[in-house]
NUPAGU-925475 format. One record per residue: residue in three letters; x, y, z of N, C-alpha, C, O in turn. Coordinates in steps of 0.2 Angstrom, whole numbers, plus 5000, padded with zeros to 4 digits. Atoms other than C-alpha are relative to their C-alpha. Layout:
! NUPAGU-925475
alaXYZXYZXYZXYZ...
This chain:
! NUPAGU-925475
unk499750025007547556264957500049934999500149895004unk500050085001547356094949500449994994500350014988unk499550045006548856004939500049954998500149915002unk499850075002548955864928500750014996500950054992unk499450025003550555794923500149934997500049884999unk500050075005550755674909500749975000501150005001unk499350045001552255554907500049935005499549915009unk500150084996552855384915500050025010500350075012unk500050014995552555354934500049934999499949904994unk499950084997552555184947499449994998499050035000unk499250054997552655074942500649984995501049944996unk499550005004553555114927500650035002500650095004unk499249974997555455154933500350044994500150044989unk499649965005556755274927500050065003499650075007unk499849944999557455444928499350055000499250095004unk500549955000555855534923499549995003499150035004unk500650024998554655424931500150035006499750075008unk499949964993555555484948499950085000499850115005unk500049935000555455664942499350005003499150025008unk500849964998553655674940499849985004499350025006unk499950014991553555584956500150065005499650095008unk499649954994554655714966499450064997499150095002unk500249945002553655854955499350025002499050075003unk500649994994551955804962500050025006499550055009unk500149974991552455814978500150055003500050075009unk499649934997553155984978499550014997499350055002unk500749985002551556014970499650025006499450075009unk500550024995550655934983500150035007499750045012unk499749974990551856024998499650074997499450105002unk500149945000551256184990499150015001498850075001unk500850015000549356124991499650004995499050014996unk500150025006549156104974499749914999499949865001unk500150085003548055964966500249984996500350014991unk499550025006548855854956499849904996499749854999unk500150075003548655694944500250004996500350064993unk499450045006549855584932499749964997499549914999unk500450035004549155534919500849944995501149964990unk499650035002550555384915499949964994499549984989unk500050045006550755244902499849955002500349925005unk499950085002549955064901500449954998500649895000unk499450035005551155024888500550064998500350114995unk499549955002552755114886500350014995500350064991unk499750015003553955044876499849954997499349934999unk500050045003554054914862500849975004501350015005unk499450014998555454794868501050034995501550024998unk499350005001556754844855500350084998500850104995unk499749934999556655034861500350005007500650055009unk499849964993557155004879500449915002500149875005unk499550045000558754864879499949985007500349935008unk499950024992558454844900499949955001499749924995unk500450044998557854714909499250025000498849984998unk500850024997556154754914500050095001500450125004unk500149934999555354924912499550015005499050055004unk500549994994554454904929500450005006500949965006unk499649994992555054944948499649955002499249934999unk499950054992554954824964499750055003499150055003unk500249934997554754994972499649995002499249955000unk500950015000553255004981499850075000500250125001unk500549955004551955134975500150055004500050045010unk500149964995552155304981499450025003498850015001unk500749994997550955374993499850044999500350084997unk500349945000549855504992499850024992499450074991unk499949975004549955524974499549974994499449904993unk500850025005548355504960500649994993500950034990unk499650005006549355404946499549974996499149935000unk500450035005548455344931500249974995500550014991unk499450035005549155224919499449984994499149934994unk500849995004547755264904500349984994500149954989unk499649995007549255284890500149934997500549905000unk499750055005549355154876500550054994500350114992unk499749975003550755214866499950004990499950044985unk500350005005550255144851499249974998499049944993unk500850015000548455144853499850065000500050095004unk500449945002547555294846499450025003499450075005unk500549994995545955264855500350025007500150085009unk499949984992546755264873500550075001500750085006unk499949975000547655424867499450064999499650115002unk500649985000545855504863499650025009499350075011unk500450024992545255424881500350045006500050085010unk499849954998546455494889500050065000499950085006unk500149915002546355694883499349995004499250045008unk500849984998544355644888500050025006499750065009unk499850024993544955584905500250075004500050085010unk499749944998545955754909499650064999499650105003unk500549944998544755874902499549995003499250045004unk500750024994543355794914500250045008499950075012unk499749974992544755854928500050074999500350105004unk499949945000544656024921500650055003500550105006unk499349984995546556064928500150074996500150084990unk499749925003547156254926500549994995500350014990unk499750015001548556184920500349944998500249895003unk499950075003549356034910500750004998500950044994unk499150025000551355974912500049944997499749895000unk500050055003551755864898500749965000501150015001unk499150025001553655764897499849984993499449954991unk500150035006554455754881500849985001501150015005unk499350064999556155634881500249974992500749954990unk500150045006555855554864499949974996499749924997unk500550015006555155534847499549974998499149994993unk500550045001554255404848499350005005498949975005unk500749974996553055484860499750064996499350094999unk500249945003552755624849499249984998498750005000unk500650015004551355554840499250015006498750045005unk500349984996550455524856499950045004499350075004unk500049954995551055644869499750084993499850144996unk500049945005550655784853499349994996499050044993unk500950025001548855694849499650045005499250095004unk500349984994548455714866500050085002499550125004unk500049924997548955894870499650044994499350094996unk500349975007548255934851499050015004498650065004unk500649994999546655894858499850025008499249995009unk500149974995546555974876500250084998500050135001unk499949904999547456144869499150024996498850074997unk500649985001545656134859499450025004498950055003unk500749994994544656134875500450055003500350055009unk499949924998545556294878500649985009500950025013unk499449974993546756224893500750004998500949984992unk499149955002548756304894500149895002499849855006unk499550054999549956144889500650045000500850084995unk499450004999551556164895500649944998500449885000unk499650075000553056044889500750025003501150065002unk499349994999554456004899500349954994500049914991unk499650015007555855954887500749975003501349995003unk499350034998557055844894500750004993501350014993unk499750025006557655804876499550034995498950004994unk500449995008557055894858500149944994499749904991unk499850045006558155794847500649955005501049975009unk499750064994558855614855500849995001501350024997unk499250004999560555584860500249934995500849934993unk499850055005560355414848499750004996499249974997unk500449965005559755494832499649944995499949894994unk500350065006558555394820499450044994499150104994unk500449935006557755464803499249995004498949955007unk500850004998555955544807500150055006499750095006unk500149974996556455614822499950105000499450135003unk500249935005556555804815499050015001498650035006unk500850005002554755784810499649975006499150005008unk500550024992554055694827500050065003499550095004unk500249954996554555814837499950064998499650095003unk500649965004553955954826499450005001499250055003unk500650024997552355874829499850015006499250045008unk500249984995552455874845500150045004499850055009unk499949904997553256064851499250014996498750034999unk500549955000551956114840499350005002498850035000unk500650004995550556064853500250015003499949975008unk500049964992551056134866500050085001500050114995unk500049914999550956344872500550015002500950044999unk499349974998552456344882500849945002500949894999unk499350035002554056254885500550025006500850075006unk499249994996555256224899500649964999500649904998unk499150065001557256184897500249995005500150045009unk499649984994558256124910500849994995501149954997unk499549985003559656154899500050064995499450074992unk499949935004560256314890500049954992499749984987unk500050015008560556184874499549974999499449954993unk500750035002558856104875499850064998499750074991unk500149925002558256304876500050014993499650054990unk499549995006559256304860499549974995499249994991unk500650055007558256164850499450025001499050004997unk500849994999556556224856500050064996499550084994unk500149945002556956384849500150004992499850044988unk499950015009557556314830499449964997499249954991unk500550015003556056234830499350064998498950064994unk500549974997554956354836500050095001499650125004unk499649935001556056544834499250035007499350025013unk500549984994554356614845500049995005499850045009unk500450054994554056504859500250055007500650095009unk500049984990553756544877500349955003500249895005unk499550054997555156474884500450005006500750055005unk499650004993556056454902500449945001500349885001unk499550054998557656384906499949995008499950045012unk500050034989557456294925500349955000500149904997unk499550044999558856194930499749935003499349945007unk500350064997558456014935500150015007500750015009unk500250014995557856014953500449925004500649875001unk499650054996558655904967499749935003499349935007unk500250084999558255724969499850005010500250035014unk500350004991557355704990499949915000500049895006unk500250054999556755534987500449934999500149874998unk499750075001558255414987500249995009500749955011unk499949994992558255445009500550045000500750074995unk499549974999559655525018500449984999500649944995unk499350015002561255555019500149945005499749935009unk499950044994562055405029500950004999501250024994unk499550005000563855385033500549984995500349934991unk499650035006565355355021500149935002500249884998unk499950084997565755195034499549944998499749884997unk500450045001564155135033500049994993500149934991unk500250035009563855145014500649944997500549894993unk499750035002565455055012500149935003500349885000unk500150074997565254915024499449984996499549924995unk500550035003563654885015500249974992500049924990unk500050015008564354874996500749975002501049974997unk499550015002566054785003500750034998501150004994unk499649995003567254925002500450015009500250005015unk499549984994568754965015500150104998500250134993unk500049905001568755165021500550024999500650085000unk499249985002570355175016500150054993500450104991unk500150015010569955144997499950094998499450125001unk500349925008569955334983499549944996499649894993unk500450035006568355264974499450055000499150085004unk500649955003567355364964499549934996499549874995unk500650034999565655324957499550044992499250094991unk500549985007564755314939499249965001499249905000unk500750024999562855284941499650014996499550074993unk500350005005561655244929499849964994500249924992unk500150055006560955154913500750014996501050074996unk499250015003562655104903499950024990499749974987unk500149995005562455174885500750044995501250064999unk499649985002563555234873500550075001501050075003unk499949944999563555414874500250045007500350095009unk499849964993563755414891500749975005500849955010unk499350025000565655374889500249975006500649995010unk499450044996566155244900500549974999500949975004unk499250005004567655194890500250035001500850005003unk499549934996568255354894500249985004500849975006unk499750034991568155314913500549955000501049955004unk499750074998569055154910500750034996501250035000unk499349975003570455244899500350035005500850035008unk499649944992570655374912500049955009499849985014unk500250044998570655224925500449974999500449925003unk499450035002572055154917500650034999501150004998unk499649975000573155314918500549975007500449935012unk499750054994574655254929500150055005500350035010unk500149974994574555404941499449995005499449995011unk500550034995572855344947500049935001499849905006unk499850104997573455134946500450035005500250005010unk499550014995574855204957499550025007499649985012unk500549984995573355294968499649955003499449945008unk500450044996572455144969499250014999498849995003unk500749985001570855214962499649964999499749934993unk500650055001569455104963499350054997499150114998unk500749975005567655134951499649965003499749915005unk500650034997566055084957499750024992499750074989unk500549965007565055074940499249975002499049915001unk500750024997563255044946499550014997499350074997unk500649985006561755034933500049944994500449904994unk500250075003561054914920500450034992500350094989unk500050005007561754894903499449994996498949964997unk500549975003560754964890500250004990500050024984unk499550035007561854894874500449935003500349915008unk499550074997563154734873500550015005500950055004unk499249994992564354724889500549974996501050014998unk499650035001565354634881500850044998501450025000unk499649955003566454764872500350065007500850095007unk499749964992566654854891500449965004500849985008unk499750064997567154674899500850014996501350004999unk499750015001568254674885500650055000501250035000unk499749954999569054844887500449985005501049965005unk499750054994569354794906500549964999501049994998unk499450045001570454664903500350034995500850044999unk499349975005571554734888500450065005501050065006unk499949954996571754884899500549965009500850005012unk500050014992572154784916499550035005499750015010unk500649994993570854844927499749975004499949995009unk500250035000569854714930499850025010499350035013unk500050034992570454694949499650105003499350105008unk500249944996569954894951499450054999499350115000unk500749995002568354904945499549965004499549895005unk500550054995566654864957499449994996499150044996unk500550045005565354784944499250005005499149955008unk500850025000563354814950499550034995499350084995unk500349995007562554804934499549974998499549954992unk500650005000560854774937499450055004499750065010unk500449954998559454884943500050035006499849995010unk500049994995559754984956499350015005498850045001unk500949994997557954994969500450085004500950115007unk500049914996557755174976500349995007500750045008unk499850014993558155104994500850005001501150025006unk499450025002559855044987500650074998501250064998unk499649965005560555214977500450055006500750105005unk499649944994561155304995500649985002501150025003unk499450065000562455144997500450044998500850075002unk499350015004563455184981500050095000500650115000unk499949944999563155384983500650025006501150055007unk499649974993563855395001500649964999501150004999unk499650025000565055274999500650014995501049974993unk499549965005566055374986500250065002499950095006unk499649945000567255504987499950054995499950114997unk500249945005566655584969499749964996499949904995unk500450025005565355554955500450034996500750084997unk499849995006565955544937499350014995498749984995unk500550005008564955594920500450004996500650054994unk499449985007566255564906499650014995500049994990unk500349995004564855604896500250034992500450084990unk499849975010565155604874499350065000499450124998unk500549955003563355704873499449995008499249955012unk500450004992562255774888499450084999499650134996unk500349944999560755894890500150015009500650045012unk500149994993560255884908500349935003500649885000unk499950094995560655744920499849985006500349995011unk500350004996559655684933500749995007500850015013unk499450014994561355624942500450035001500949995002unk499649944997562155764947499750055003499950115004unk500849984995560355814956500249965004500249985010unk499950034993560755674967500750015002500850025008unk499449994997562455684968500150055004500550055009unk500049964996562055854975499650015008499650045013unk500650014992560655784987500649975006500649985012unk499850044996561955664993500950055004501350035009unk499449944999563355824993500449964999500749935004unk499550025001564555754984500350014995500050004989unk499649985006565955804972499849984993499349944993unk500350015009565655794952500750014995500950074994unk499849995007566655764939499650004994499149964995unk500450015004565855804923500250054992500350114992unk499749975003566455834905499550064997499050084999unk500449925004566056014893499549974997499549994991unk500649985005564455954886499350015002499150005007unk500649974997562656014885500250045006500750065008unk500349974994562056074900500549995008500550035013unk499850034994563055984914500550055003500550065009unk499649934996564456154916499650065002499950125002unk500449974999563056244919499749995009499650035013unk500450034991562456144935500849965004500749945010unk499750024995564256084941500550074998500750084992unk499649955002565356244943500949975000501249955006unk499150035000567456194938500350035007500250095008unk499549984994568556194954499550045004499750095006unk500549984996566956244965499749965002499749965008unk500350044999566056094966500249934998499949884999unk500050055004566755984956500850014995501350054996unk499749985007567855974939499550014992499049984990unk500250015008567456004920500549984997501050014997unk499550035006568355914908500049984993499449974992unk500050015006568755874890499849935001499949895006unk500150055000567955714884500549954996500449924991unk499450055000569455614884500349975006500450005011unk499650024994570355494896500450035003500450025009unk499749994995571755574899499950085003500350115007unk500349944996570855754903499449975007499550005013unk500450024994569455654914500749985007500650005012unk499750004992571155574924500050055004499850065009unk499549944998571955744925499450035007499750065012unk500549994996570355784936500049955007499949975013unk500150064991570255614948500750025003500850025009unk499450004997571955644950500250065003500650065008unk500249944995571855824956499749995006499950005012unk500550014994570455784967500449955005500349975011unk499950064995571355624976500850045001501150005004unk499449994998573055724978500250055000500850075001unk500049954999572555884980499449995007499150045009unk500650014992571255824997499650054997499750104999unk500649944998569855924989499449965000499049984995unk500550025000568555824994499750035005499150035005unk500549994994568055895011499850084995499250114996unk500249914999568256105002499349974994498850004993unk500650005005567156024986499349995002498950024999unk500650014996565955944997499650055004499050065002unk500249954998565656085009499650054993499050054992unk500449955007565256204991499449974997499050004995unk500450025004564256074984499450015005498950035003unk500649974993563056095002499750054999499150064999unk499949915002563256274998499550044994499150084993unk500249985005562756274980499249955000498749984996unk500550035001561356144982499250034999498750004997unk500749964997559856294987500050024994499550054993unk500249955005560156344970499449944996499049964992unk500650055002558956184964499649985003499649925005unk500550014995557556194975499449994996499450014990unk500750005007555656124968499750045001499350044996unk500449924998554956274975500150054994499750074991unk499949965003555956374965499949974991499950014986unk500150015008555656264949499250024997499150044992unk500650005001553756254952499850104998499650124993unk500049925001553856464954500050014991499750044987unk500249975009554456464935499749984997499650004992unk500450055006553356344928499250065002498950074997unk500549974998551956454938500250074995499850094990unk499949955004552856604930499750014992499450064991unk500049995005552656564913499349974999499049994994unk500650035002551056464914499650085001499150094997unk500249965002550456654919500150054995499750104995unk500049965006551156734904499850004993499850044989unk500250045005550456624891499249994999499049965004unk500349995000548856644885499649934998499049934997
């Protein structure tokens, strides 16, 4: 069998570029051929607020990437489709994330489902977590070039279905992150990042954006059952809006001294540090489908807090692996403060070990294989 997959790779960074990384390779472990058809130009700068929409990283091995896509280039949209049907692949895995890829990524599939090959779309996102007019109508556009449709959420599921009431659709839970190394000891990650093994510190990882409530954390973070604890926060990931208003919070709040600040790009080699070196991963999440960080958090077996939205009480089970919580501060403490005063890190951990087999990529590629045979 031969696959291409469309979307960002190295040496573009990010959440999805490591997917379709990992998804090759479970491809490639299954003896599957495979090529990524990524992006020359991704973003215009004033859709992607980071520093720098490129990895240091060095290039993975093994894996056929091709960086053919102009996003706002119509030609290399064209060239590309040309390029993929020359590889003649059984099968075509597109990522959709964002509206402003519709026109392209919905060009392109427009004119390979003419040449008669199955597009499938994974769908991390229908409709954005930072809404802007037009998006409706984009992505309209672009479900409706594709045949079939994977969620890894039940509420993506949900939107692919109000666009598309028909669709060939499978929910497949987001698969387990392999590619940040092993596990390594809590002593060691902590001697690396400067912490004493003594320290309760939990761990928000990630681009810092609105919706992905870290205010909350600092609210809950300011409860005086966890000041008396002594709970220390690792917030590790690049802002992705003004800091300024999070700085400011910190201080009005008192925190300052019990917050750990690395707030720039984490590199792949680096991301085992601030996982091992925590007690529990936080999401105080305002709005969520899937989340790739609670795929690592379970690569690295470690507890999860994580609020009721979208998708994420689907993949962390309440008082089994983790908590769920209301998205408010002082529902997120009522959680950290269970966790550190009830010792349930060692019975959460152990479960979280336990529950991990259920996101294998074996078991994602089997659905994707599933439905790419049911679809005409």
């Amino acid at each position: 069998m031969k696959v291409v997959i469309i979307g960002p790779a190295h040496p573009l960074r990010g959440g999805i570029a490591d997917f379709n990384e990992a998804l090759a390779k479970a491809f490639q472990d299954e003896g599957t051929e495979v090529s990524i058809y990524s992006f020359s130009y991704q973003y215009p700068s004033f859709l992607f607020p980071g520093t720098s929409q490129f990895t240091k990283d060095a290039e993975p091995a093994h894996l056929n990437i091709r960086s053919t896509i102009h996003s706002l280039n119509p030609i290399s949209w064209k060239k590309t489709a040309s390029k993929i049907i020359q590889e003649k692949p059984d099968l075509v895995l597109v990522r959709y994330w964002l509206p402003f890829m519709a026109p392209a990524l919905g060009t392109i599939c427009r004119i390979l489902r003419r040449k008669g090959l199955k597009v499938i779309a994974i769908t991390d996102n229908v409709l954005p977590h930072e809404k802007r007019p037009g998006d409706k109508q984009l992505t309209g556009y672009f479900l409706r070039s594709c045949k079939g449709f994977v969620a890894m959420s039940k509420s993506v599921m949900e939107d692919v279905k109000s666009f598309i009431p028909e669709a060939s659709a499978v929910f497949l839970p987001h698969p387990i992150y392999y590619i940040f190394g092993d596990i390594i000891s809590k002593e060691s990650a902590r001697q690396k990042l400067g912490i004493e093994l003594n320290e309760k510190v939990i761990l928000f990882f990630g681009f810092i954006r609105a919706y992905k409530g870290l205010d909350l954390l600092f609210d809950a973070i300011a409860d005086s059952r966890l000041k008396n604890l002594n709970v220390k926060l690792i917030v590790a990931g690049e802002f992705y809006e003004d800091q300024k208003k999070y700085f400011d919070q910190v201080d009005k709040l008192g925190i300052r001294e019990r917050i750990l600040f690395h707030t720039s790009y984490i590199p792949k080699d680096e991301v085992k540090n601030f996982f091992c070196a925590s007690d529990m991963v936080v999401q105080p999440y305002r709005d969520a489908t899937q989340s790739g960080i609670t795929q690592i958090a379970y690569h690295f077996e470690k507890p999860m807090l994580v609020t009721n939205v979208g998708g994420l009480p689907e993949i962390v089970t309440d008082n089994l692996v983790g908590y769920v919580t209301e998205t408010n501060g002082r529902s997120i403490a009522d959680g950290i403060f269970n966790f550190f005063s009830l010792n349930k890190e060692v019975e959460f951990s152990r479960n979280v070990k336990s529950e991990k087999e259920r996101f294998t990529w074996a078991a994602f590629i089997r659905g994707i294989n599933k439905l790419y045979e049911s679809i005409s």
